[in-house]
C-alpha positions as CSV (number, residue, x, y, z in Angstrom):
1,X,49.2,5.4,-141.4
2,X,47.2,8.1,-143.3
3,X,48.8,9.3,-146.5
4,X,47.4,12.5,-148.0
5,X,47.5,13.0,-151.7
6,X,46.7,16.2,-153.5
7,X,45.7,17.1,-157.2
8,X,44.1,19.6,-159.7
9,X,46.7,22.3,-159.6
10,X,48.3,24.2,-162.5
11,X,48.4,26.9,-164.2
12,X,45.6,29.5,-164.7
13,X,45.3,33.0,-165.4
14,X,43.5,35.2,-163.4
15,X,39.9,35.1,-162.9
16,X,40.4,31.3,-163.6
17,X,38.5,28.6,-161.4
18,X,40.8,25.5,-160.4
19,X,39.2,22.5,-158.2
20,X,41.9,20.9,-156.2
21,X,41.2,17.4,-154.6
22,X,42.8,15.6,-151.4
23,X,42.3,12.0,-151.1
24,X,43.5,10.5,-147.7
25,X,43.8,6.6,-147.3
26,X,42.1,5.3,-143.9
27,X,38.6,5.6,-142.8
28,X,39.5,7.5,-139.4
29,X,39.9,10.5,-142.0
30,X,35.9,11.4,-141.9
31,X,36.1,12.2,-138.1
32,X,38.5,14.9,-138.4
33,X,38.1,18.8,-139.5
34,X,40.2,19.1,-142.8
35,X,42.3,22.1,-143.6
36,X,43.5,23.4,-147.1
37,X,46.6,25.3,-146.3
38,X,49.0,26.9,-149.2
39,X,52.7,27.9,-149.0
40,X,53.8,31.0,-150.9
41,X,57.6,30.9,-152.0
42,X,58.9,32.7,-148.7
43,X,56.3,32.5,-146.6
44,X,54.9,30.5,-144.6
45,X,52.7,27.3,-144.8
46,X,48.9,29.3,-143.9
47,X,45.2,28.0,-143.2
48,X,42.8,29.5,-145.9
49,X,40.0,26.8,-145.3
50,X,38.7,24.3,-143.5
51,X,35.7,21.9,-143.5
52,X,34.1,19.7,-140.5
53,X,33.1,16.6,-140.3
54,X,29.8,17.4,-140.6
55,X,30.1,20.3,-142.9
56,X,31.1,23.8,-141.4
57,X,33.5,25.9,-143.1
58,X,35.7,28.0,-142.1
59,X,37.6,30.9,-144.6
60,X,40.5,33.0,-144.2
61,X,39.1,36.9,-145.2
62,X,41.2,36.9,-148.0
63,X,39.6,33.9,-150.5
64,X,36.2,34.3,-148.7
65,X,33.7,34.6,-151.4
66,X,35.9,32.9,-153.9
67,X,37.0,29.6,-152.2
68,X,34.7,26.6,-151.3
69,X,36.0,23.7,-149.2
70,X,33.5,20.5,-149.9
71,X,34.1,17.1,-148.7
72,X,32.9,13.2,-149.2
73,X,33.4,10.9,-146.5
74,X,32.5,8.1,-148.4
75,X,35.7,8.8,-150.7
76,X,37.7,9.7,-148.2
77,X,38.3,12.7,-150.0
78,X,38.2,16.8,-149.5
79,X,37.9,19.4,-152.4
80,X,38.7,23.3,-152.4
81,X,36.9,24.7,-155.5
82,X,38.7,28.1,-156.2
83,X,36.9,30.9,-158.4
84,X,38.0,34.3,-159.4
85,X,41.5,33.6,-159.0
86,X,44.2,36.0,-158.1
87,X,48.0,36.2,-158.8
88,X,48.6,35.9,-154.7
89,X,46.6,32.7,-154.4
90,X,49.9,31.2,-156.0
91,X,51.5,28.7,-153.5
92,X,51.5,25.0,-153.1
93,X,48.1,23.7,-151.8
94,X,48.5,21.0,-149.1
95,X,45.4,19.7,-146.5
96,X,45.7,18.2,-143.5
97,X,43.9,18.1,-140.3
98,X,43.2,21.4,-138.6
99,X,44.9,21.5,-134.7
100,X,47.6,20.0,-133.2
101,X,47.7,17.2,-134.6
102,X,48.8,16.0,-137.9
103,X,49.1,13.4,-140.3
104,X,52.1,13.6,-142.4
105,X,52.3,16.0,-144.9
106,X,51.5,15.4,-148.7
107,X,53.4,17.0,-151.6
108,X,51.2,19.4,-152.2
109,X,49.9,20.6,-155.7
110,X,51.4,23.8,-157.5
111,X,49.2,26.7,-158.2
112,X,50.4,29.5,-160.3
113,X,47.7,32.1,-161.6
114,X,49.6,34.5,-164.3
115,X,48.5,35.6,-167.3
């Protein structure tokens, strides 16, 4: 079974630049389109970016411009480099596959941007 493990949150202030990683165990993960989603404290879990497998992107309006989602296959891994930070990009930062289906969720890693 896939197992997703985030990493590279913290705590930054804003305008800060944070690059958050996702490795997934399992080769099947290169086929899929990969999601970065984030969780505010009382809201819900939302899609801000995504990635293909063969390299489109997609952005939510709101971090367009500041967010990059990048991927290698060969490492099983996804990235989300995040620039020009703002205090409502806080949340916990999870990925997963984008659609129906999912693998099972990882913890997550904790963004906080305060000064």
């Amino acid at each position: 079974q896939v197992q997703l493990v985030e990493s590279g949150g913290g705590l930054v202030q804003p305008g800060g630049s944070l690059r958050l990683s996702c490795a997934a165990s399992g080769s099947i993960f290169s086929t899929y389109t990969m999601g970065w989603y984030r969780q505010a404290p009382g809201k819900q879990r939302e899609l801000v970016a995504d990635i293909s497998s063969g390299g489109s992107t997609y952005y939510v309006d709101s971090v367009k411009g500041r967010f990059t989602s990048l991927r290698d296959n060969a490492k099983n891994s996804v990235y989300l480099q995040m620039n020009s930070l703002k205090p409502e990009d806080t949340a916990v930062y999870y990925c997963n596959v984008v659609g129906a289906f999912k693998f099972p969720w990882g913890k997550g890693t904790l963004v906080t941007v305060s000064s």
